[in-house]
Each structure stands twice: as C-alpha cells, then as structure tokens.
N, C-alpha and C positions, 0 to 999 in steps of 0.2 A: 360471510367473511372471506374475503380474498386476498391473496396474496400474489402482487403482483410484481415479478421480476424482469429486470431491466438485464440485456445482453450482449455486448458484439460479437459474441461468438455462436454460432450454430450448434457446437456441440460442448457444450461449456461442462468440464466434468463437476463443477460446484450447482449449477445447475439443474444438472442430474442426481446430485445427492439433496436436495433439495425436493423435486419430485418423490423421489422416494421415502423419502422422511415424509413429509406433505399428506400422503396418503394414510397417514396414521393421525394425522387431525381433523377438524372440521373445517381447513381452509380450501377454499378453491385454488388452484392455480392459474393465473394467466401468466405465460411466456411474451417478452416482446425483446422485439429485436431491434437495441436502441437508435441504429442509426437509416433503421426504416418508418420511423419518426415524425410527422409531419408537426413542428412544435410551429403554435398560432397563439400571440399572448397569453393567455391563461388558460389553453387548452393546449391536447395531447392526442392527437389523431394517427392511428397506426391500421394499415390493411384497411384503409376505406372507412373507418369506425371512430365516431371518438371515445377515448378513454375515460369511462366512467367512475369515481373514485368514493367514496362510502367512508364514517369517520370508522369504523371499524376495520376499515383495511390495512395493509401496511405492505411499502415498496422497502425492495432492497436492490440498491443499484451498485450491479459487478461491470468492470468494466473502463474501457476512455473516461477517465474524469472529468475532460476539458468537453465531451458530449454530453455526459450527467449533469453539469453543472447547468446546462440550461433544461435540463428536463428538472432536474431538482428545485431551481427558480419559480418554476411552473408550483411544481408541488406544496412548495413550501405555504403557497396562498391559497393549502386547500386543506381541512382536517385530517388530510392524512397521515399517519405516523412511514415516515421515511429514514431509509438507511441507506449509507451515509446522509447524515442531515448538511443542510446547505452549508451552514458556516464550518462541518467537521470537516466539508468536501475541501473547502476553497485552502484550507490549512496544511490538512495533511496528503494530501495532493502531489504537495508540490515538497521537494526532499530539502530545498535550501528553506523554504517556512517553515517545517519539521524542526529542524536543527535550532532554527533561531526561537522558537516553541520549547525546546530541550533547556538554551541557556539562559532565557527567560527567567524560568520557573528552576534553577535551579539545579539541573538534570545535567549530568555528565557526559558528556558528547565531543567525540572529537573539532578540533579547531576547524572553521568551513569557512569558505570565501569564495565571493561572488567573481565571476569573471567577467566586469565591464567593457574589457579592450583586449585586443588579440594581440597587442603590440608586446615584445618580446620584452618589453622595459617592466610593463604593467605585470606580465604572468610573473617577471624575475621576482618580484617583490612582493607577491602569492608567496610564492615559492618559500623565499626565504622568511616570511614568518611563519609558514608552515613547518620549517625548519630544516625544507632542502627537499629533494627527492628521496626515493620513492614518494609521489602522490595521488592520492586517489582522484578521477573525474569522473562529475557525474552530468548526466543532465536532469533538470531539477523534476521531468517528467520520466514515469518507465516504472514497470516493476519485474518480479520473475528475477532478477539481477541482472536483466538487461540497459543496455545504455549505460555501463556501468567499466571501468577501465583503470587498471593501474599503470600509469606512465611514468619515465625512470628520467625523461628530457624535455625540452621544447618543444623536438619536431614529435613527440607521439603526443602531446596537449592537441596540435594543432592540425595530426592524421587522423585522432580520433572525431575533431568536432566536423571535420569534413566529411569523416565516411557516414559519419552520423548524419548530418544533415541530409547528404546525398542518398541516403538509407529510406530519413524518412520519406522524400520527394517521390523516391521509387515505389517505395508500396503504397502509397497515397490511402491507407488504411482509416482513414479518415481526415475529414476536411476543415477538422477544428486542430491547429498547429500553434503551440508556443514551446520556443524552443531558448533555453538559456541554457547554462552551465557553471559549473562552481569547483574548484579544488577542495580539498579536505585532507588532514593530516593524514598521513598512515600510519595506523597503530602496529607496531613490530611484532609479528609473534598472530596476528590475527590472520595471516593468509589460510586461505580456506576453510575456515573454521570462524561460526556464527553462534550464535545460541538464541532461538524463538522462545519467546513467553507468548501463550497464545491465553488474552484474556475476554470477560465476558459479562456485562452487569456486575462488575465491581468483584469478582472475585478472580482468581487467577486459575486457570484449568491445565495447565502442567507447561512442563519445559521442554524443549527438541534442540539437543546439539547437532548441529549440520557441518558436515563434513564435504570436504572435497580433494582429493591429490593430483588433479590434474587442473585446478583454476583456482585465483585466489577468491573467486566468489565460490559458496557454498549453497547455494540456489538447490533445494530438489529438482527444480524444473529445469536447471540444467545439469542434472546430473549426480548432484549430491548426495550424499547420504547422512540418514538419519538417526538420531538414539534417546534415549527420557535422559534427560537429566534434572536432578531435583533443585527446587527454584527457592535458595535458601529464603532466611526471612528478609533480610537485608534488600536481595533483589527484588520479593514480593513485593515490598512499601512503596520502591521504587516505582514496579508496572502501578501497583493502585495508584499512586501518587500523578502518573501521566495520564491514567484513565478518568483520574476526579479535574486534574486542569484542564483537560482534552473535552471534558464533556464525554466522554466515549462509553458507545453499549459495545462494541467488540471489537478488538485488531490483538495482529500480532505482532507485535513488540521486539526488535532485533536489537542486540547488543552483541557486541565484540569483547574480549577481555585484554584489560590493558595490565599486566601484572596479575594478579588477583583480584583486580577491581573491575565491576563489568561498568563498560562505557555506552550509552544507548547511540542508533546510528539511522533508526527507522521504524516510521509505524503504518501498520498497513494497516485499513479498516474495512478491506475484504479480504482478507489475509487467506490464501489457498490454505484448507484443511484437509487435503488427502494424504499428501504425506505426512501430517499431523495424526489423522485417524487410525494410519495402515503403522505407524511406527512405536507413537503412545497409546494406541486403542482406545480413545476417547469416541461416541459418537457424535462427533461435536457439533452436526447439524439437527441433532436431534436436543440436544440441551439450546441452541439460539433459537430452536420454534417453541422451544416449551417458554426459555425466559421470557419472550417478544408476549407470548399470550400472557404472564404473570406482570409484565411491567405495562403492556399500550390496552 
C-alpha cells in the first residue's frame, strides 16, 4: 500500500509531517517532486521511472494547482484514490469559483466581482457596487495569503496587478500561468483577524482564530498568530454543509466575522496544519492517515 505524495517544494514541512506519521502505518512512502514530472497521456514518469499506481494506493497533491491539475487528469483514469480529486481541484483552486461555490449553495460570503477590463470606467462600477473603497484584490490563484491586497483607490487596483504580474514572470516558479483578478467587498472590523475551521470526513476537528497587528491578512505563514476558538453549532452546520456540496474529505475553511455573523471567504483542500497542530494540538496528520485507511 503506498502512498504517494506529489510536491513543489523540496522541503515542504506538511511533507514532513506526513513521513513522520507514515511510519506508524503500513503505507509506503513515495516523495515526488511535481514539476520534475514527465506527464505522457495516461502516464506519469518521474527520475527516469514510470509511476506505477495500485487500486490500493492513494495520492495526495500539495502544491501548484494549475501543475496538479494535469497530474490529477492522468490519475483520475486510473483506480487510484486521489486528493484533491480532479473536479475538487478545478473548483476550489480558483478563489473567484470558491466564491461563486459559496453563493450558489447558499453560503454567506462577501460580494466578489470579476475584473474583465482595466479600464477606470469598468473597476468604477466594481467599486461602487462593492460599495466604495476599501476593497479587497485578489488574484483568483495563491494561497499562504499571498497575492492578496487591500486597496483604498484606482492607482493601487492597478500597482497591485502590475507588480503582481511582473512578480510572477520573475520567479518563473513555474510554467503553468493563469492569471485573473476579482474585487470583493471589505468586511469592516475584519482586518487582521480570520477564523480557520479546519474540517475532515464530515466532521469538524476544531477552530483557530488567527491574528495579525501588523497586516490585514492573518496568514500564520505570514506572521500571524494563533488561538482555539470553539466552532459554535451554527458555524459547524455551516463547515458540514460546504464539505457535503464540495464533495470534500479535508480543507480549511476561512471565515471572517461580519457583526456576529461569520461570513465564509475560502477553502483550502491542503490547508497548512502546522500552525494548526502547534496551536489547537490536534495531530491532525495523524487523524487524515487513519480516516484515508477507514474511508478508501
């Protein structure tokens, strides 16, 4: 039984907790480094070998989305149980599908709009059904809370998707590139301050308010900090309710509070557990290798 993990990064610390848990099952590890990849129609060749797949295996791809998505293509025509699965990939991927995912089904989410035209005419009339500035930008790819900007006018809409772009061209990080952008309402009262629901095969495994006084992202991975807070019943029905339309075995689930009422804004379906683990002391790679073996 293997378990094989897909990765851009060389020292990926989810990775690492992964090995380590790992060694207390009966799974094999294989490491691969996704975009040393050689993908050939229905095959997956990596370091000279091709990737051999078993209906008892099971992939979990961390990582470039817009690179998984064709490794997950691959996979999807082969018995193997994979995470993120292909149609969770293409959906929640992307923060403006997210959104429109949210109001779909019901889900409480700030106002979002797409940004078609750079023309000052086009953003004004964002803007104003947004209901003016402060507005949030995002682009529809990124996580960690990066690519992510609060702008107060025109000219920072239009310094942000520059440096952005020119950003991504520089680290040429990889060579699979879609790049859009959307506004979204700002919720007043939400600067720096998030609340993760981090859920799991249908149950909810605790809450982390995330903190920041120096950005209005609250990102751990930029800095942030962390604390438990209890995920009343209200919000619970809520995470079950996007994990049952989502199709979803794990993410974490970000909401902002608008008043008293929490408003959803993002779901991540490799959602970083370290500051999860080190803050609510959950081991919570230890609970997705036991569900994976109880559900595939």
């Amino acid at each position: 039984m293997k378990f094989f993990v897909f990765s851009i990064e060389e020292n990926d610390s989810r990775v690492n907790r992964f090995r380590q848990e790992l060694a207390k099952f009966k799974f094999e590890l294989v490491e691969v480094q996704a975009y040393e990849t050689l993908i050939k129609k229905n095959r997956i060749f990596y370091r000279g070998q091709e990737l051999v797949f078993n209906k008892d295996d099971f992939c979990w791809l961390f990582g470039n989305s817009m690179a998984n998505q064709y490794i997950n293509s691959v996979l999807k025509g082969k018995e193997v149980s994979v995470w993120p699965t292909y149609t969770v990939s293409k959906i929640f991927s992307d923060k403006f599908l997210t959104a429109d995912f949210f109001e779909n089904n019901g889900i409480k989410t700030p106002e979002t709009i797409m940004i078609n035209s750079y023309s000052k005419a086009h953003l004004a009339e964002i803007v104003n059904v947004l209901g003016g500035f402060p507005c949030v930008i995002k682009n529809v790819k990124g996580s960690q809370g990066i690519r992510v900007a609060l702008v107060n006018n025109f000219s920072q809409i239009k310094d942000f998707i520059i440096k952005d772009k020119q950003k991504g061209l520089e680290e040429m990080i990889t060579p699979y590139k879609k790049t859009a952008y959307f506004l979204q309402e700002y919720i007043e009262g939400s600067k720096g301050v998030d609340y993760r629901v981090l859920c799991l095969g249908g149950e909810v495994l605790g809450g982390m308010k995330r903190s920041s006084k120096d950005d209005f992202r609250s990102n751990i991975s930029l800095g942030g900090k962390g604390e438990i807070f209890k995920v009343d019943e209200k919000l619970r029905e809520t995470c079950l309710k996007i994990m049952k339309k989502g199709e979803l075995f794990y993410a974490g689930i970000d909401f902002v509070k608008k008043g008293d009422e929490f408003i959803a804004i993002e779901v991540n379906t490799s959602a970083e557990f370290k500051g999860f683990e080190e803050f609510v002391g959950i081991n919570v790679v230890e609970k997705i290798i036991t569900k994976i073996i109880e559900n595939y």
